[in-house]
C-alpha positions in Angstrom: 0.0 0.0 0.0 2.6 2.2 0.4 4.5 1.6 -2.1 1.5 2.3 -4.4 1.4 5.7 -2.7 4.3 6.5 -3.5 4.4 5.3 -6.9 1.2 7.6 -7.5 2.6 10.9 -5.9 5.6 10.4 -8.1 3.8 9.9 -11.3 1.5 13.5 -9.7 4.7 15.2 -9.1 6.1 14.2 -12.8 2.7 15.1 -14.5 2.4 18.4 -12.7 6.0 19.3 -13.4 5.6 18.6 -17.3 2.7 20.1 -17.8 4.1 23.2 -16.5 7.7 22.8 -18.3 7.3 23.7 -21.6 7.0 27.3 -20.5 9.6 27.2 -17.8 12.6 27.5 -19.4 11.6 30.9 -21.2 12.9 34.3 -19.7 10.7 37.2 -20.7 12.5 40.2 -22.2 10.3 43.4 -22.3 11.0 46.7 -24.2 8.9 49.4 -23.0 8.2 52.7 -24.3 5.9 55.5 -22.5 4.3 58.3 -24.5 2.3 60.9 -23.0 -1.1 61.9 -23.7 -3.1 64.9 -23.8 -3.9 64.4 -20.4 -1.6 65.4 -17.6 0.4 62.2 -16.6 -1.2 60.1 -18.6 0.8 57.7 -20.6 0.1 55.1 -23.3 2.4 52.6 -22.6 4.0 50.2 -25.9 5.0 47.0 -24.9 7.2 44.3 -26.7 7.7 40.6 -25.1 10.4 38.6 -26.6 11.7 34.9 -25.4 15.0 36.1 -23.4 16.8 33.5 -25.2 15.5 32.7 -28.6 13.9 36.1 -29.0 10.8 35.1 -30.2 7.8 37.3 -29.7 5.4 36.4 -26.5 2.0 36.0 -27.4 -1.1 34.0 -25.6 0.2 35.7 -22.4 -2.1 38.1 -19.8 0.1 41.7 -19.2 -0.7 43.8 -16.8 1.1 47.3 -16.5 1.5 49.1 -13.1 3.9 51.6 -11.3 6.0 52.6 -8.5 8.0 55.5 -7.4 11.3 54.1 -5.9 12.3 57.7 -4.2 9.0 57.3 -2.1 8.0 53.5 -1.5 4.6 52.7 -0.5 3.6 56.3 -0.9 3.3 56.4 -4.6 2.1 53.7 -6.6 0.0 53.2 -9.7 -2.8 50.4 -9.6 -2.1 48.0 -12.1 -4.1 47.6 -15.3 -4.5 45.3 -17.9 -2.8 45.8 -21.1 -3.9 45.0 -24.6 -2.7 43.0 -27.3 -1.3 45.1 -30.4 -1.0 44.5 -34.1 2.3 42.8 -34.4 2.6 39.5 -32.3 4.5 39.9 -28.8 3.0 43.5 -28.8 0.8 45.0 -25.8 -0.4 48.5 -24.6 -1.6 49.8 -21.7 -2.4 53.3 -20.1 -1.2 54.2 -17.0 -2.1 57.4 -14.8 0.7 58.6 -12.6 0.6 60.9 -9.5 3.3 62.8 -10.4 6.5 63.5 -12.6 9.7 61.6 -12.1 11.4 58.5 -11.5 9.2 55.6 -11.7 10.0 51.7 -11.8 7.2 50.4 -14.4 6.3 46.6 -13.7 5.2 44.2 -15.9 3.7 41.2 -15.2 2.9 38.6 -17.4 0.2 35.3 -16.7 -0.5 32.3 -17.9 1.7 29.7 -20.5 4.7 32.1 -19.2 4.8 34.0 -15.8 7.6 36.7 -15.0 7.4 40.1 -13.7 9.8 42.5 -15.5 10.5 46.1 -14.0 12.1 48.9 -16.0 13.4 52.0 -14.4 11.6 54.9 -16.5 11.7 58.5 -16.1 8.4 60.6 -17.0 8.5 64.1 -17.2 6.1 66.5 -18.5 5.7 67.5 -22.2 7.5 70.5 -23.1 
């Protein structure tokens, strides 16, 4: 009997761990580029997702977009929101409202076949 328990949590374990392999060897790269609007700190956000290694474009994967101010933890920080898919495959965008000018670290998270969370160090100043 307990060898048959055994025998079936090793076949769960092996199961569970293959059907969650294929994506775990992929490293997300992100290249992200802010624009603002004509609304004061508002910002459409362009996203690009790319395999780390082979550097092929991320698609079937759930972004979301949100925002901290490293100078002032816990004091500043954007809500996340969900971004969209573009034209090209790998591409996302999202609009993000900040509370202020300045240093921010923009995260991005990604869901489902491949989970990561990239942050990029941005700074976002008004238009001139």
């Amino acid at each position: 009997m307990i060898a048959a328990r055994a025998l079936l949590l090793s076949l769960f374990v092996v199961t569970v761990s293959s059907a969650s392999g294929w994506a775990a060897g992929v490293k997300a790269k992100a290249e992200v580029s802010c624009a603002a609007t004509a609304k004061p700190l508002e910002y459409d956000c362009a996203i690009k997702l790319s395999d780390a290694r082979s550097g092929a474009a991320l698609t079937g994967v759930e972004v979301t977009v949100g925002a901290d101010m490293p100078s002032m933890p816990m004091a500043h920080n954007v809500k996340p929101v969900k971004a969209t898919p573009g034209s090209e495959p790998g591409t996302y965008r999202a609009q993000i409202k900040l509370e202020m000018h300045g240093d921010w670290a923009v995260k991005v998270d990604l869901a489902g076949p491949v989970r990561d969370r990239i942050v990029k160090s941005m700074r976002f100043e008004p238009k001139p």
